[in-house]
DSSP file (Angstrom, degrees, kcal/mol; ACC not computed):
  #  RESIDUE AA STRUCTURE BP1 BP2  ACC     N-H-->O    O-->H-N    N-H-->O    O-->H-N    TCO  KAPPA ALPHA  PHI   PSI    X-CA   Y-CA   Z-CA
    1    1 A X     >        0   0    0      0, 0.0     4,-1.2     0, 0.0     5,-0.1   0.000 360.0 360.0 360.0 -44.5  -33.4   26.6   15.0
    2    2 A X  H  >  +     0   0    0      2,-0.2     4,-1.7     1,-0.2     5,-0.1   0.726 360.0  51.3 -50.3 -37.0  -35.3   23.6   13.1
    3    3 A X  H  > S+     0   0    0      1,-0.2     4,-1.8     2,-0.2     5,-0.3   0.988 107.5  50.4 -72.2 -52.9  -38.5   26.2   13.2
    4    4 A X  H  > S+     0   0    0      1,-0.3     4,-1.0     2,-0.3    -1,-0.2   0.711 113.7  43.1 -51.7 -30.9  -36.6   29.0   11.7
    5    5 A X  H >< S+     0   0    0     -4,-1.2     3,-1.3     1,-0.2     6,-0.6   0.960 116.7  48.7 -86.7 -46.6  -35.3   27.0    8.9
    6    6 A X  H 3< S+     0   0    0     -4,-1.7    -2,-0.3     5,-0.2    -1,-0.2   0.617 109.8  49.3 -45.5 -33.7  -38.5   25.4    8.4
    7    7 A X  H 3< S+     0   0    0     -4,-1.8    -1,-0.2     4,-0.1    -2,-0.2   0.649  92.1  86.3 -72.9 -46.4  -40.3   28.6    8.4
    8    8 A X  S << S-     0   0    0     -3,-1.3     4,-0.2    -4,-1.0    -3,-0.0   0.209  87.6-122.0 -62.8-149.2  -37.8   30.5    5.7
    9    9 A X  S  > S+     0   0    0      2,-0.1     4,-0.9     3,-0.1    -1,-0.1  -0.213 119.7  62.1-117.7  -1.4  -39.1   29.6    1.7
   10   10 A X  H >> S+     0   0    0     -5,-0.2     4,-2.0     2,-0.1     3,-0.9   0.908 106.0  41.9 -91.2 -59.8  -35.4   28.2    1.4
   11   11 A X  H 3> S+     0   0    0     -6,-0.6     4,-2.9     2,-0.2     5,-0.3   0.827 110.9  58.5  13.3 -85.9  -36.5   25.5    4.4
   12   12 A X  H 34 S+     0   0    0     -7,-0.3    -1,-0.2     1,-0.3     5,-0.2   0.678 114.1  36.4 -42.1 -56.6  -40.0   25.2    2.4
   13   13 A X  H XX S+     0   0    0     -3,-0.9     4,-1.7    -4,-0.9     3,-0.9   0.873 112.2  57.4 -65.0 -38.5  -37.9   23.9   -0.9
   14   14 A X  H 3X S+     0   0    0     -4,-2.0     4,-2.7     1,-0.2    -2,-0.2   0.993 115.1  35.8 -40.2 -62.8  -35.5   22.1    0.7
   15   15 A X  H 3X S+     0   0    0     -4,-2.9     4,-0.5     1,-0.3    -1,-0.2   0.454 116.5  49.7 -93.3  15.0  -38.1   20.0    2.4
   16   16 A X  H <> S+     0   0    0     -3,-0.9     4,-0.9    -5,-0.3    -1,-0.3   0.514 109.0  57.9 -97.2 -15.4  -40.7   19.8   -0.5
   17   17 A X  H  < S+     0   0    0     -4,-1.7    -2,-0.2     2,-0.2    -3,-0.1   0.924 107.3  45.2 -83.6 -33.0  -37.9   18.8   -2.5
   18   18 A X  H >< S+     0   0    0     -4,-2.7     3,-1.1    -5,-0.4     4,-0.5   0.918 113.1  51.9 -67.6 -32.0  -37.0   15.6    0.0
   19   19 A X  H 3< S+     0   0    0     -4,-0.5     4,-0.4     1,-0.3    -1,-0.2   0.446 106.3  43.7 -95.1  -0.1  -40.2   14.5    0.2
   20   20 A X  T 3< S+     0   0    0     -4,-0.9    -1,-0.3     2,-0.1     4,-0.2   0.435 119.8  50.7-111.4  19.8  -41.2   14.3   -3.2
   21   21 A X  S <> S+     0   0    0     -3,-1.1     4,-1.1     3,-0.1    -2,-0.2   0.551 112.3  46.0-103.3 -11.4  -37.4   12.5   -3.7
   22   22 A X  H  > S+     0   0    0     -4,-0.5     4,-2.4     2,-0.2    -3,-0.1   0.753 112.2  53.8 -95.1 -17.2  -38.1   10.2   -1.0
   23   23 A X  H  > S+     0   0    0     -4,-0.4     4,-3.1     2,-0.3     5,-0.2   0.962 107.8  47.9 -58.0 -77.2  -41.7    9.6   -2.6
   24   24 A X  H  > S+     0   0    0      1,-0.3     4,-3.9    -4,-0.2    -2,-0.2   0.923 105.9  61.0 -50.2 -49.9  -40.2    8.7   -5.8
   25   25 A X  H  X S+     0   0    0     -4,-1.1     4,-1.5     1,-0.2    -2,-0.3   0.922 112.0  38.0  -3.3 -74.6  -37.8    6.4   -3.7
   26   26 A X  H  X S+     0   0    0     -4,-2.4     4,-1.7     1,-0.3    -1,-0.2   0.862 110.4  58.2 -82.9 -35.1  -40.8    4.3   -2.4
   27   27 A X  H  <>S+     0   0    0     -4,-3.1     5,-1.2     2,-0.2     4,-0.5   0.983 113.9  46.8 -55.8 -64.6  -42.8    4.6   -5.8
   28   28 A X  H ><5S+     0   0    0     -4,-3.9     3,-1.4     2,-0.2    -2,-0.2   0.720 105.0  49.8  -4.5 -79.1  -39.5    2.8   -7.2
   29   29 A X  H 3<5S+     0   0    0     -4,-1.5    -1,-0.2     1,-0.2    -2,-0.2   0.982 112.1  52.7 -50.6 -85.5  -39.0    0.5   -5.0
   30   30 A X  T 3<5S-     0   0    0     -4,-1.7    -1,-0.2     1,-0.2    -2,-0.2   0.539 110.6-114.5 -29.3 -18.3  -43.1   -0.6   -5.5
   31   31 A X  T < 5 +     0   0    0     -3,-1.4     2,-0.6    -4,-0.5    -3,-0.2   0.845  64.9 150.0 100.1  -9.7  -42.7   -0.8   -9.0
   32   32 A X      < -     0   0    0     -5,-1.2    -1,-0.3    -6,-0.1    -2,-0.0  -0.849  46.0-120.5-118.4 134.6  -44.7    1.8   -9.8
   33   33 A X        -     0   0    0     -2,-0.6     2,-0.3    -3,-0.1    -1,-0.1  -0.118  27.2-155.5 -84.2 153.2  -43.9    3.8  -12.9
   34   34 A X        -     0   0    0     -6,-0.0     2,-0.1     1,-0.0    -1,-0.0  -0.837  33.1 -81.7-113.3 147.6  -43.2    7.8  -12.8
   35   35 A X        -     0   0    0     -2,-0.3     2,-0.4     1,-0.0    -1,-0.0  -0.295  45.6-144.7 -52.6 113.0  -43.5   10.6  -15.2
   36   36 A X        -     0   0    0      1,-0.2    -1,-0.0    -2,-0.1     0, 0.0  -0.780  13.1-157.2-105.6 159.9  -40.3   10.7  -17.5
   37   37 A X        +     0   0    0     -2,-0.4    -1,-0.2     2,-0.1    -2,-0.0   0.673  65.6 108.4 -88.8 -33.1  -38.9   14.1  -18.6
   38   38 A X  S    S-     0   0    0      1,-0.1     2,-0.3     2,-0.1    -2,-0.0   0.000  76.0-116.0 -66.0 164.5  -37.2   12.1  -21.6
   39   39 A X        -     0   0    0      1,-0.1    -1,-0.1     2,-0.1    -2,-0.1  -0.799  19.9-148.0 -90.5 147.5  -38.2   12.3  -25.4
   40   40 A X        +     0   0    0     -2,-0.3    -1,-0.1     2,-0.1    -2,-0.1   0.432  67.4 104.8 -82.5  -9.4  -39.5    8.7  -26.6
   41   41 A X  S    S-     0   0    0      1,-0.0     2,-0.6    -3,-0.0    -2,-0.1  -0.259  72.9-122.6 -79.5 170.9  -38.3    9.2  -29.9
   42   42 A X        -     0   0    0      2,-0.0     2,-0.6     0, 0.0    -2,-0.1  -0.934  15.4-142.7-109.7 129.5  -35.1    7.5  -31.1
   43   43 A X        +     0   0    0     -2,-0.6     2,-0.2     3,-0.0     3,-0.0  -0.933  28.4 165.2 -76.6 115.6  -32.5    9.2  -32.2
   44   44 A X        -     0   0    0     -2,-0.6    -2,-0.0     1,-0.0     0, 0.0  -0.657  50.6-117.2-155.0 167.1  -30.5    7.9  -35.0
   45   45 A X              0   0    0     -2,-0.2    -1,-0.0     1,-0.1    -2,-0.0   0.837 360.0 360.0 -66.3 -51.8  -27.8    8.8  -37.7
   46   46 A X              0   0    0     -3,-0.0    -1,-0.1     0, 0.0    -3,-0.0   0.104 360.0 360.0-100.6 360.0  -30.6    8.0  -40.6
């Protein structure tokens, strides 16, 4: 059953999706800085 799921292209995301969450995890942990999605800019009133 483990192949089958593994096999489908829903399987395929699933498990690219853990390992680059478990990735980031360990990066974390280490300290070691990651790509941020956010904008740097500040946002204000003024």
């Amino acid at each position: 059953m483990l192949e089958q799921v593994a096999g489908s292209s829903v399987g395929k995301q699933v498990m690219r999706t853990v390992a680059r969450e478990l990735t980031r995890g360990l990066l974390g942990v280490l300290g070691v800085g990651t790509t941020r999605r956010t904008s740097s800019r500040k946002k204000s009133w003024f």
